[in-house]
C-alpha positions as CSV (number, residue, x, y, z in Angstrom):
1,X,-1.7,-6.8,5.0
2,X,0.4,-3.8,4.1
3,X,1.2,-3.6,0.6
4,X,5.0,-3.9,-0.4
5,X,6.9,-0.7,-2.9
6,X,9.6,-1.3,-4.6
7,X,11.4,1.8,-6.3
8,X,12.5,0.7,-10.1
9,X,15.8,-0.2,-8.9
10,X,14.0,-3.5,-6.2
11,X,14.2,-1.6,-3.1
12,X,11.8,-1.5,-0.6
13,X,9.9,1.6,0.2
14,X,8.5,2.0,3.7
15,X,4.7,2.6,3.9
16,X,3.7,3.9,6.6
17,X,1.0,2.6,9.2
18,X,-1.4,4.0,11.2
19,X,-4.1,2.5,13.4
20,X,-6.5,0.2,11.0
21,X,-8.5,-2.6,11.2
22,X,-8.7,-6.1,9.1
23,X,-11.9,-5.8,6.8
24,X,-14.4,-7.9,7.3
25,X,-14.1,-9.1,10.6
26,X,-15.9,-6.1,12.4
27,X,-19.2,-4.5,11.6
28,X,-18.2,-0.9,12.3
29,X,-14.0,-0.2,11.0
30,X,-12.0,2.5,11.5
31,X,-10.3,2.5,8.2
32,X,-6.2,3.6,8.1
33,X,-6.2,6.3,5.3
34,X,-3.0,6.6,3.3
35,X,-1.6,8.4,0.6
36,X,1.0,6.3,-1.6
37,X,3.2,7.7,-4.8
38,X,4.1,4.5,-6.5
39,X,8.0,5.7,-7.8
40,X,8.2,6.2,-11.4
41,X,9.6,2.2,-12.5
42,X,8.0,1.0,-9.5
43,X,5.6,-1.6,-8.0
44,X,3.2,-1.8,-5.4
45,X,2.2,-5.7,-4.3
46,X,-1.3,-6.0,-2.3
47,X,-1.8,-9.5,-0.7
48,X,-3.7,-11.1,1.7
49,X,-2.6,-13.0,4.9
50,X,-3.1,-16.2,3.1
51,X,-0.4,-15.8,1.0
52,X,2.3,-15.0,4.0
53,X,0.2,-17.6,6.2
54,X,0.2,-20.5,3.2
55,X,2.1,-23.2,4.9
56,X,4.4,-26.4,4.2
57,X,3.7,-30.2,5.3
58,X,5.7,-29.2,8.4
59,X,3.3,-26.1,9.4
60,X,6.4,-23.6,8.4
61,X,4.7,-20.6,6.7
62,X,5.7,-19.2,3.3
63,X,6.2,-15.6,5.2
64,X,6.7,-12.0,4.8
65,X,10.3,-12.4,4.2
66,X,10.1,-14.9,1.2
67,X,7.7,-12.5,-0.1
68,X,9.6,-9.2,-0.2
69,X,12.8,-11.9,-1.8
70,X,10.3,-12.8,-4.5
71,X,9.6,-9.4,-4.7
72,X,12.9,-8.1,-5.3
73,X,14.0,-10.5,-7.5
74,X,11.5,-10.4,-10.0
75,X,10.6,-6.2,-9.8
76,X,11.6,-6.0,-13.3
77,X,9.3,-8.6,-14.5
78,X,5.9,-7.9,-15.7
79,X,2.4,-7.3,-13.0
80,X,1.4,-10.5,-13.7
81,X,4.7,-12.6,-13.9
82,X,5.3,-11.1,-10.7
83,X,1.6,-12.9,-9.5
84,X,2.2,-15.9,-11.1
85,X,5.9,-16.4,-9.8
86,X,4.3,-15.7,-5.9
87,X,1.9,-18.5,-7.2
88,X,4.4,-20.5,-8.1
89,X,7.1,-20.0,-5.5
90,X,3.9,-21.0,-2.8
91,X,3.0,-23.9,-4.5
92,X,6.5,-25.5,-4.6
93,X,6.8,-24.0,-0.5
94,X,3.8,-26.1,0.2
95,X,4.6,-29.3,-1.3
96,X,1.4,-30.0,-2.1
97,X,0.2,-29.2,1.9
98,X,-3.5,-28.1,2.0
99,X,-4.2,-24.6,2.9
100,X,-6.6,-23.3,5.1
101,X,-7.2,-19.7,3.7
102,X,-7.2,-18.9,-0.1
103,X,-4.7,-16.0,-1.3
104,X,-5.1,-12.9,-3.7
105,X,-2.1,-11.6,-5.2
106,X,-2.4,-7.5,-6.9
107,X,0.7,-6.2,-8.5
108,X,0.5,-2.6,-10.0
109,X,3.6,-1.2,-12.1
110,X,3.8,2.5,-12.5
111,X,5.6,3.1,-16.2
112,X,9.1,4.7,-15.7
113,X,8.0,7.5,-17.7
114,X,5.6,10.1,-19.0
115,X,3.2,8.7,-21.5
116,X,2.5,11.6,-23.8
C-alpha cells in the first residue's frame, strides 16, 4: 500500500506513484523507488492491505477512506497512539468478524523542529 503524509497541520500530502510491484508475490520485482521528505511536524503511516481490506460481519471493508479520517484526526497524537487507535477503530469496524489477512500498522513522526 502507499503510505499516507500528513503535514503538521493533518493534511494529506500526495506521494507520488510509479510502476511497482506487491512484495512477495513475484520472484523477480521491479521495485518503485521514491524519495519522501516527511514535513517538519509530520507523519508518514505505512500499512498493509489488511488493514484497508479488514472487514465487518456484513463483508464491508474498513477502507482507505476511514483510514486517512483516523489519520487526520489523531495527527497530533503520538506514533504509537496513532497505531493503537487504527487498532482500535478496526476492531470495533469488525464487530468481532474474523479476518482473513493479518495487518501491520508503522507510524513515523518527524519532530517539528531542529534538535540541536
Amino acid at each position: 500500500m502507499p503510505p499516507m503524509i500528513l503535514t503538521s497541520e493533518g493534511e494529506l500530502v500526495d506521494v507520488a506513484m510509479g510502476i511497482g510491484q506487491p512484495l512477495g508475490i513475484v520472484d523477480q520485482v521491479e521495485l518503485d523507488v521514491q524519495h519522501v521528505i516527511i514535513p517538519r511536524g509530520g507523519t508518514v503511516l505505512l500499512f498493509s492491505d489488511g488493514l484497508n481490506e479488514a472487514a465487518d460481519t456484513e463483508g464491508n471493508e474498513f477502507g482507505m477512506k476511514r483510514i486517512q479520517q483516523e489519520l487526520v484526526a489523531h495527527h497530533n497524537d503520538s506514533a504509537q497512539a496513532i497505531c493503537d487507535g487504527l487498532w482500535e477503530a478496526v476492531e470495533m469496524h469488525s464487530g468481532g468478524a474474523p479476518q482473513h489477512d493479518d495487518f501491520t500498522v508503522m507510524a513515523v513522526k518527524r519532530f517539528a523542529e531542529r534538535i540541536a
